[in-house]
C-alpha positions in Angstrom: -48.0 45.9 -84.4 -46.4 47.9 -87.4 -45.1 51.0 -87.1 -48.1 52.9 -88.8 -50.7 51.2 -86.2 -48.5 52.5 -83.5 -48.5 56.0 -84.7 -52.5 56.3 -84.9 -52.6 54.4 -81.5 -50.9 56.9 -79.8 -51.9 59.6 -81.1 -55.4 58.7 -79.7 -53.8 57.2 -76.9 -51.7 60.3 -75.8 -50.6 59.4 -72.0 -49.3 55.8 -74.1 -46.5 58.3 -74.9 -45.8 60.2 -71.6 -42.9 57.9 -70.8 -40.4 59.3 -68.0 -37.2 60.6 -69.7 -33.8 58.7 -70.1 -30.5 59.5 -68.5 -27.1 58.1 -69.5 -23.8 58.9 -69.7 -22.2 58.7 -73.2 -18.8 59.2 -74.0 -18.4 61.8 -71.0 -21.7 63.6 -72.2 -25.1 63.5 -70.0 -27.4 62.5 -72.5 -31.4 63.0 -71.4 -33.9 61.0 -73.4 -37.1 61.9 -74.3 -39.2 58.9 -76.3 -41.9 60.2 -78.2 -43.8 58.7 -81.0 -41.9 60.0 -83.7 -40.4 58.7 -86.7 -36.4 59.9 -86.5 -34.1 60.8 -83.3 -32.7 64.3 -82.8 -30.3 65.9 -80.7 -30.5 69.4 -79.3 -28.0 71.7 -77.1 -29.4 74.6 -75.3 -26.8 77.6 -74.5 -26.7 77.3 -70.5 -27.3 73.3 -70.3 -24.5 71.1 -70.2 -26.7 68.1 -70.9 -27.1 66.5 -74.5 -31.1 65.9 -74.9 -32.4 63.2 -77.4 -36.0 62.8 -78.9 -36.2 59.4 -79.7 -38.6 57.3 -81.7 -40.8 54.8 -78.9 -39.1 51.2 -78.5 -35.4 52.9 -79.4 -32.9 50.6 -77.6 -30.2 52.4 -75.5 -27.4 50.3 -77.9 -29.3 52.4 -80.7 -29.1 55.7 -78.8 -25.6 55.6 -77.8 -24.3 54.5 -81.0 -25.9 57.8 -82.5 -24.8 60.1 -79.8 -21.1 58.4 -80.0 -21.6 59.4 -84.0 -22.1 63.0 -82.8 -19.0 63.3 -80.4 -16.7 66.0 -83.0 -19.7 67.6 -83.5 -21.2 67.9 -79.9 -17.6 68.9 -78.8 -17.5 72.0 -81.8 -20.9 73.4 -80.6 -20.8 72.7 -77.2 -18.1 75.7 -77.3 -19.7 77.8 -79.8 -22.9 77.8 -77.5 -20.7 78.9 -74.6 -19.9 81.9 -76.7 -23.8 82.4 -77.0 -26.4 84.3 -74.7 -29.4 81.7 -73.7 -31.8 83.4 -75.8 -34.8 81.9 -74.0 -34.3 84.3 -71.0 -37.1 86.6 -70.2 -35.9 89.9 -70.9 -35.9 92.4 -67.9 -38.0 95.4 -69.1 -35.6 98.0 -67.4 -35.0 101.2 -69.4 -32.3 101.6 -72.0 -32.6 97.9 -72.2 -31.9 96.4 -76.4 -34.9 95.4 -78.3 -35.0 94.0 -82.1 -37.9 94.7 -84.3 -37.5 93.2 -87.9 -33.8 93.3 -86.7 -32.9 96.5 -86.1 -31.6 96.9 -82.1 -34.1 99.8 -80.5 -33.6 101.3 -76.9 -36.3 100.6 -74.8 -37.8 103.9 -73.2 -41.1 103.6 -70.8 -43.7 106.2 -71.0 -47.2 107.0 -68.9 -50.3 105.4 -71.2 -52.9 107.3 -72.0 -56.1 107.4 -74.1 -54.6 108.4 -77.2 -51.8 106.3 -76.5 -51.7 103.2 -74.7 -49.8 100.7 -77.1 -46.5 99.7 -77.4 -44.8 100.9 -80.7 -41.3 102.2 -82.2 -39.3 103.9 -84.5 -35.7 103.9 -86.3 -34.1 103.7 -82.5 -36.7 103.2 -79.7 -39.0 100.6 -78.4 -41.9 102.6 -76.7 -43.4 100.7 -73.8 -46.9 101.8 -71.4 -46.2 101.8 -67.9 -48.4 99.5 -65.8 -51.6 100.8 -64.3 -51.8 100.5 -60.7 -49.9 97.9 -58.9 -49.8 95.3 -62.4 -46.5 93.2 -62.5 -44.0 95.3 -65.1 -42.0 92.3 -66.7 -45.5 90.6 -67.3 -47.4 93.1 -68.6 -44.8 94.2 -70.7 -44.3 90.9 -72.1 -47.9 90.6 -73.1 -47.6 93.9 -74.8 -44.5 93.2 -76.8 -45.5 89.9 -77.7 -49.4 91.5 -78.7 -46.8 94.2 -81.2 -44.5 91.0 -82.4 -48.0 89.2 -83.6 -49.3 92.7 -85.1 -45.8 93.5 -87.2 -45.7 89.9 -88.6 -49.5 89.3 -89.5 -49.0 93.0 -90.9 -45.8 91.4 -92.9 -47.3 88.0 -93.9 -50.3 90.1 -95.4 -48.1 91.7 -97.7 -46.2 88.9 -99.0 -48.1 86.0 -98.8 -50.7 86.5 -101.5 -47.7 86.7 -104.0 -46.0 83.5 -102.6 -49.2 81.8 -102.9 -48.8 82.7 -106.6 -45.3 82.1 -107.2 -45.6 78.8 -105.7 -49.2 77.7 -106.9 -50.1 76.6 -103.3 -53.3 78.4 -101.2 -52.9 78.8 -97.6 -57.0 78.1 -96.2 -55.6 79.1 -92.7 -52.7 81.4 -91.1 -52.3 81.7 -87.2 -49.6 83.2 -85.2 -48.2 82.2 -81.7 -45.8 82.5 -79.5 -43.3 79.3 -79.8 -40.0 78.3 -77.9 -38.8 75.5 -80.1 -40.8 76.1 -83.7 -40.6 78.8 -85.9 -43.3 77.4 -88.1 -45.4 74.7 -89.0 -47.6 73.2 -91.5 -51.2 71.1 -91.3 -50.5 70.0 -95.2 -54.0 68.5 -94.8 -55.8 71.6 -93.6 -53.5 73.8 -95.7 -52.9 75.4 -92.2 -49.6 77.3 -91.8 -48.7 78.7 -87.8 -45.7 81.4 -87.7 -44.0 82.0 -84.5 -44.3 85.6 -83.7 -41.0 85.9 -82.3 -40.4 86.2 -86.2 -41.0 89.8 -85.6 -37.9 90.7 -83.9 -36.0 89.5 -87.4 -34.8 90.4 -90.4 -38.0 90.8 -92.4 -36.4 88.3 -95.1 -35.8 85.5 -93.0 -40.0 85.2 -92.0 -40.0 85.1 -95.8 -37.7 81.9 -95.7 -39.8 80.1 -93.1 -42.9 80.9 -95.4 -41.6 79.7 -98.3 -40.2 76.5 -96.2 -43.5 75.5 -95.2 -45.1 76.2 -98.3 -42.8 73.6 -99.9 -44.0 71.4 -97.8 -47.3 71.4 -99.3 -45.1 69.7 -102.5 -43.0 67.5 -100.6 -43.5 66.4 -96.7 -39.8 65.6 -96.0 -36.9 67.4 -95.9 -35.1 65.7 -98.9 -33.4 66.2 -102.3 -36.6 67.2 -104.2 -37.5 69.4 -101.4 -34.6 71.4 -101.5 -34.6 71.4 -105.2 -38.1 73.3 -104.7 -36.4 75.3 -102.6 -33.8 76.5 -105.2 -36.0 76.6 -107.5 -38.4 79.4 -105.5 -36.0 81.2 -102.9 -32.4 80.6 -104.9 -30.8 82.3 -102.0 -32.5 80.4 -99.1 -29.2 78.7 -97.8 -27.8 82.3 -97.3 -30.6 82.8 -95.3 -30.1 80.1 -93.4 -27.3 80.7 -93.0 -28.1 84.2 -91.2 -30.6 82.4 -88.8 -27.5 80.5 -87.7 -25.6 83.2 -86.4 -27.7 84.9 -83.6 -28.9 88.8 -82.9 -26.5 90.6 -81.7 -26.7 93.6 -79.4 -24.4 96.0 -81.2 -22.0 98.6 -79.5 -23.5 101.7 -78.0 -21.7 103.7 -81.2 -23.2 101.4 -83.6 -26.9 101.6 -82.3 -27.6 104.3 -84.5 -26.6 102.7 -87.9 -29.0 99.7 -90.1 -26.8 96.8 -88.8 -27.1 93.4 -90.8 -28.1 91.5 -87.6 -29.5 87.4 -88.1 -31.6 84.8 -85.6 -30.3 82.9 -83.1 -31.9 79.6 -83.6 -29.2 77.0 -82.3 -28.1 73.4 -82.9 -29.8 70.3 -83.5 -29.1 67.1 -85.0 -31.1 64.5 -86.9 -30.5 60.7 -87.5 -33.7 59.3 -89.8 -34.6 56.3 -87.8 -37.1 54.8 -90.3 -36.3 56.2 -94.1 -33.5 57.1 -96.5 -34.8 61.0 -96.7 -31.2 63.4 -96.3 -31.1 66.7 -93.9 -28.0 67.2 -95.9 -27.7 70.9 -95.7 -25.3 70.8 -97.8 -27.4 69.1 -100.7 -27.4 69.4 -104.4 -30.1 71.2 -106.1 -31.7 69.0 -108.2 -34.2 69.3 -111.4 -37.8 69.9 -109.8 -40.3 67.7 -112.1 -43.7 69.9 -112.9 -45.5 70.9 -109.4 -47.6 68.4 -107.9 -49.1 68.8 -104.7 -47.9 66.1 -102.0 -50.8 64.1 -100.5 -52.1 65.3 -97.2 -51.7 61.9 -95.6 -49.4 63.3 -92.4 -50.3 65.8 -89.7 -48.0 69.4 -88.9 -43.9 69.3 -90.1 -42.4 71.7 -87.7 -39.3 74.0 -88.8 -36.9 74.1 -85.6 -36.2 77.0 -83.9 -32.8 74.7 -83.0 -31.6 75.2 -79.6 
């Protein structure tokens, strides 16, 4: 059965692919494997977890597996350390007062106060996060949760509003659908067929430029599904500084000194590490690549489901 006819059969066949994960040992490294059916295999490290996990492709031998991991030692070793540096920034956070917040990534004390009916919302300013108290005996952390998540999907459909209708122009795409959630491991992806973009709201707590790159990222994907040469040329050619931006959502928020919480800090997204090996075409992830000449625009056919920008881990 080709690899096409595999795809569509599990994708209507969904407990085909709910195989039990994979654990090995590779070059001193516990390696867990997850097959999925997917065209290329991934690594990603999570801050706090001293295990290596793998998405594979379905039918990926374990010569094939180890061979890439073994290809990744220098570089599992570099950010293996460089994680250790890093909080896990998939912990809950506590909700106790004074406690650091980002909105559109500026750091803002978080102060409680009693709801009322003129004010019941959570909201800010230039240095505090205000948060309702609970009524009644309601569970703090997750009801303050709900509510901070309810402001991050407010700010960023507030943000996208502004800037989308001239992206849609620059680029000469049209968005038929936006939708907003709250994601661990995306922070956006595209439906190319349904023109269908979905923005993680966790954008929110960001600079308000690097949302921008993430729309623009999946807006190129309505030109070009894969992340090669020509789509990072139409990514030069519509967001020149988009590697610097990247760049930024490379190095993690920060919570700044107690001096500095007063001051506009330049603060970035902590997105991680992840590593892809192209198990089944030629398309580069070179982040490094060239640009190259962009021919005129011409929309790429909508013959493939969502692409998914990582939030790497």
């Amino acid at each position: 059965m080709g690899t096409k006819r595999i795809m569509r059969f599990l994708r209507k066949n969904k407990t085909a692919a709910k195989l039990p994960p994979l654990n090995l040992q590779v070059e001193g490294f516990a390696v867990e494997v997850h097959f999925k059916p997917m065209r290329n295999m991934y690594i990603r490290l999570k801050p706090g977890h001293e295990t290596v996990f793998v998405s594979a492709p379905l039918r990926t031998s374990q010569r094939v597996i180890r061979e890439f991991v073994t290809s990744k030692t220098s570089w599992l070793h570099d950010h293996f350390r460089e994680l250790g540096e890093k909080p896990d920034r998939n912990l809950e956070p506590s909700f106790v007062e004074g406690e650091i917040h980002f909105i559109w990534g500026r750091p803002l004390r978080l102060t409680f106060f009693a709801p009322s009916k003129a004010s019941s919302a959570c909201h800010f300013d230039d240095t505090k996060l205000y948060m309702p108290l609970p009524m009644g005996k309601a569970d703090l952390p997750t009801n303050s949760l709900k509510k901070l998540r309810q402001l991050h999907r407010q700010e960023l459909e507030r943000h996208i509003a502004d800037i989308l209708p001239g992206w849609q122009q620059q680029t000469r795409t049209q968005v038929d659908k936006m939708s907003y959630q709250a994601m661990r491991s995306r922070w956006g992806t595209c439906h190319v067929a349904n023109r269908h973009i979905r923005l993680n709201t966790d954008l929110a707590r960001h600079a308000a430029e690097l949302t921008e790159y993430v729309l623009v990222h999946e807006l190129v994907h309505f030109y070009e599904h894969g992340h090669n040469k020509r789509f990072y040329g139409f990514m030069d050619k519509f967001l020149p500084d988009w590697k610097a931006r990247r760049k930024q959502l490379n190095r993690g928020l920060q919570a700044p000194p107690e001096s500095d919480l007063e001051v506009d800090l330049e603060v970035a997204l902590d997105v991680g590490l992840e590593v892809t090996s192209n198990t089944t075409s030629n398309n580069s992830r070179d982040s490094n690549s060239e640009p190259c000449d962009v021919a005129p625009l011409s929309p790429a056919e909508p013959t493939i489901g969502y692409i998914q920008l990582d939030m790497r881990f």
